[in-house]
N, C-alpha and C positions, 0 to 999 in steps of 0.2 A: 547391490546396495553396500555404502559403507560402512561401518561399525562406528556410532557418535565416539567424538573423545571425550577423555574424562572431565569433570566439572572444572572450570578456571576460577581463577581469582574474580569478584566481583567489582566493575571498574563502576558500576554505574547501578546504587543500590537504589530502590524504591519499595513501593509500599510498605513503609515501617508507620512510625507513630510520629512522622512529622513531614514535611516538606520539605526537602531537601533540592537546591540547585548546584547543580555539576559539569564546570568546563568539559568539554569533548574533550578526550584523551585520543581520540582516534586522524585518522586523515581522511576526507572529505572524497578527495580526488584519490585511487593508492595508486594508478597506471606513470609510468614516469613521461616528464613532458615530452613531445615527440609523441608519444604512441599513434599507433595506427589505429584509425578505425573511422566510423558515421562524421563523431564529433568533430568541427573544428577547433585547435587549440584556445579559440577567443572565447568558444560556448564554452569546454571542459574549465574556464576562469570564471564566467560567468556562472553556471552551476556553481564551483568549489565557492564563490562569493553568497549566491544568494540561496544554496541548496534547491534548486530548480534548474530545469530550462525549457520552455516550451516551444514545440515545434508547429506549425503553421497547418503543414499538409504531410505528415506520416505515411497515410492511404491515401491511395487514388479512390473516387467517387465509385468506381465498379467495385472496387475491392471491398468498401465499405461496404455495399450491398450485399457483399457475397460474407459479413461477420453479422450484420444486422439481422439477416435469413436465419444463420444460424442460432444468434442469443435468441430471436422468437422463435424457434424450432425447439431449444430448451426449456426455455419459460413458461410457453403453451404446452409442454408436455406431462401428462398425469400421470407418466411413473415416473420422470424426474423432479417434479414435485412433491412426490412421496419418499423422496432418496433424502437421507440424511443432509447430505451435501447441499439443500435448497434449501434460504432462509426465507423466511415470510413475513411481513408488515404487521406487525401487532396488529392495527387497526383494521387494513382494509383485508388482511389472508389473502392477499396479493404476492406471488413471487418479489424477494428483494434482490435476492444473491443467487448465484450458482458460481460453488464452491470447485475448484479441483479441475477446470476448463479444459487443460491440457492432456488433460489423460482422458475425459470423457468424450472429444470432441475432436477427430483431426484434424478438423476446420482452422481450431484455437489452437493447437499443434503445432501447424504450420506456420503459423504466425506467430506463436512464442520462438521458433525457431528461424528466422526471418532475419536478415541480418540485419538491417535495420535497427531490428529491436536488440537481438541477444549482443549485437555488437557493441552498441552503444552499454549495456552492461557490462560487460569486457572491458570495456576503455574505460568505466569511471571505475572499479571494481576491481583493474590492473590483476587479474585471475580469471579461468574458468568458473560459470556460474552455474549455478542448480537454481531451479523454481521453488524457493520455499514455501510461492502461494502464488495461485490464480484466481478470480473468478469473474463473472459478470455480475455488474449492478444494473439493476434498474430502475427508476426512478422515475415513474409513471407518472401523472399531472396529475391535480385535485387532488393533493393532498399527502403524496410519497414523502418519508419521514426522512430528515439529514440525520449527518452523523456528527456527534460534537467534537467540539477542539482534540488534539489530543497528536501524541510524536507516537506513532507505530512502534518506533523503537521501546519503545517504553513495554508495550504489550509482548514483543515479540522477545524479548531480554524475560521481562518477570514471566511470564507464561511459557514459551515455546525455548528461551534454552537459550539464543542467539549472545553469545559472548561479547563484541565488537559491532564498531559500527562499520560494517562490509556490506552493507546490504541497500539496494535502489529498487526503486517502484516508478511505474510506468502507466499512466493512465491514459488509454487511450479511445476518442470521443468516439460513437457510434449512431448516434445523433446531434445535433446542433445544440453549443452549448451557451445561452444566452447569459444576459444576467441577471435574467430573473427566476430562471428554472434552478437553482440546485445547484450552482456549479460549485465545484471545486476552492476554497481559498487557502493559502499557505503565509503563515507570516516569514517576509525575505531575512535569512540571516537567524532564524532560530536557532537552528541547527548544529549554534557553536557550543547553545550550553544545553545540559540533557538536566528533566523535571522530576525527580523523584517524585512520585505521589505517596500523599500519605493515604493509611488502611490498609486493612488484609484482603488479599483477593479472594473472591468466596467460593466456593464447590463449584465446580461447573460453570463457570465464571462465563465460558463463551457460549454459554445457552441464548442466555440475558443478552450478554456484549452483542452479539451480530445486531441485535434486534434495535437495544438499545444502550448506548455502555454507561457504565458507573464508575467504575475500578479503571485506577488510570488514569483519571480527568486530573487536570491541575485546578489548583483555586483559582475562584472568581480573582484575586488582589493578583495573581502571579500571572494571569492570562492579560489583564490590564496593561501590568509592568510591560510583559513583551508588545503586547499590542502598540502602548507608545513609544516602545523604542524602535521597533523594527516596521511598523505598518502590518497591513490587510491586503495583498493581491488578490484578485476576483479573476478567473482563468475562464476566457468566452472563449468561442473559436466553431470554426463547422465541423459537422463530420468529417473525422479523419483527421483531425488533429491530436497532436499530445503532448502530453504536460511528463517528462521525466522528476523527481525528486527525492532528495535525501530520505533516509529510510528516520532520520531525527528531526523534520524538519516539523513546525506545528502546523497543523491544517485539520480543517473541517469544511462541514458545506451545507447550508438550509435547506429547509423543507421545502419541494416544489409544489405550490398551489396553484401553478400557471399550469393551461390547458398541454403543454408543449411537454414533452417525456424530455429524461435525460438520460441512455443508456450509455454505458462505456465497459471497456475491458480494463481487467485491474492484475499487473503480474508484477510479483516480487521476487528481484532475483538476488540471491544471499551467493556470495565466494566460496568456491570450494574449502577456500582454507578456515573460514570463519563456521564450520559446522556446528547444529547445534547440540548444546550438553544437556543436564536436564534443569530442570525450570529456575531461574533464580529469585522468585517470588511467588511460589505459585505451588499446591499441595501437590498437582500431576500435572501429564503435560496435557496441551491439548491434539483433538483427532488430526491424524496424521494430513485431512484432506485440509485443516487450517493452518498447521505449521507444519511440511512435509520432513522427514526423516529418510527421505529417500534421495541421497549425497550425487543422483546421478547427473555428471556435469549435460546441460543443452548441448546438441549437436546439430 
């Protein structure tokens, strides 16, 4: 393990006593053009434009089967539903999340390790990456709860430490993602300016947040603004698809009331060099299995 480095200057403050909007100081893309890897130079433009890029077919239809097996071998399991690590549905105490994938699972292992995936990290991220987060969602029919608007960055900066924006997220589908179950939406081009929220984040903040967040939300008038400026993408696709995107980009995704589940794997890969310090809004950090502190680059 590495030893975090010491606290930086705050480029990108929130949670104070007002709302604050803040051009990206950072680069989108940091790999220099040319680089090697998954992406085509036309996608690695496309991403740095609209802070996404979605892929068609990631998995092959067996491979999916053989992650699908898995997250229901987690889910349906009664001591990993007793593990810290497992979040649950306010309503139904239904499995939501399983936290920490990669280390619990060699399944999810081998797949965070996958070149496919860690590569394409590497090329937008122009560094070796570490997992600052895994897990699996679920989001079961009749009634599984979304998550509201909101830029990660923003959580992972005031809460976990994350200095810079070096950081990309990788969703990818484990069942069919229609448009009506839950899926995914990102507004294209957020991701240039970063949302200060106003408030204080409150004790244990990610008790609450997995379940349902408060702290962090931009206003209703500042969600609008972007809304007309940039649009709403709604991300369908079958299993084995995935949706890469900026770790600032804004996205959320509605409750699924349709019979059809929506399961996916969810991995954040943060740069060696962008380690995190300690929290820049936030009274502690959070557990190591939501913002990891363990600097070991994927292999």
């Amino acid at each position: 393990m590495t030893t975090a480095p010491e606290r930086t200057a705050d480029l990108y403050p929130t949670r104070g006593t007002s709302e604050v909007i803040t051009p990206r100081k950072d680069p989108v893309v940091w790999s220099q053009p040319g680089a090697a890897g998954p992406f085509a130079p036309s996608e690695l433009s496309d991403f740095e434009r609209d802070g996404f890029f979605a892929i068609g077919e990631l998995l092959t239809a067996e491979e999916v089967a053989v992650y699908r097996a898995e997250l229901d071998r987690l889910v349906l399991d009664p001591t990993m539903r007793a593990d810290p690590r497992s979040i649950v549905e306010p309503k139904s105490q239904s499995v939501r999340s399983v936290f920490e994938v990669h280390k619990i699972s060699e399944v999810f292992a081998k797949l965070v390790a996958d070149p496919r995936v860690v590569g394409r990290a590497r090329q937008i991220l122009g560094s070796d990456v570490y997992v600052h987060q895994s897990r699996i969602n679920v989001k079961p029919g009749f009634g599984a709860s979304g998550f509201y608007w909101h830029s990660d960055f923003e959580t992972w900066h005031a809460e976990d430490g994350l200095p810079n924006m070096r950081t990309v997220s990788v969703s990818i589908a484990l069942t069919e993602n229609y448009d009506t179950n839950g899926g995914l939406m990102i507004m294209p081009g957020s991701h240039q300016h970063f949302v200060g929220c106003e408030g204080e984040t409150p004790k244990d903040n990610y008790k609450r947040s997995l379940q349902m967040q408060d702290a962090g939300i931009p206003s209703d008038e500042v969600l609008t603004k972007m809304a007309d400026k940039h649009g709403i993408r709604l991300f369908t696709g079958k299993a084995g698809s995935a949706t890469w995107f900026d770790c600032n980009a804004m996205h959320g995704s509605g409750d699924n009331i349709t019979p059809y589940p929506r399961s996916n794997v969810f991995v954040v890969f943060n740069s060696v060099d962008n380690m995190a310090v300690e929290p820049f809004a936030a009274p502690v950090r959070r557990p190591d299995y939501i913002g990891a502190r363990d600097f070991t680059p994927v292999r």
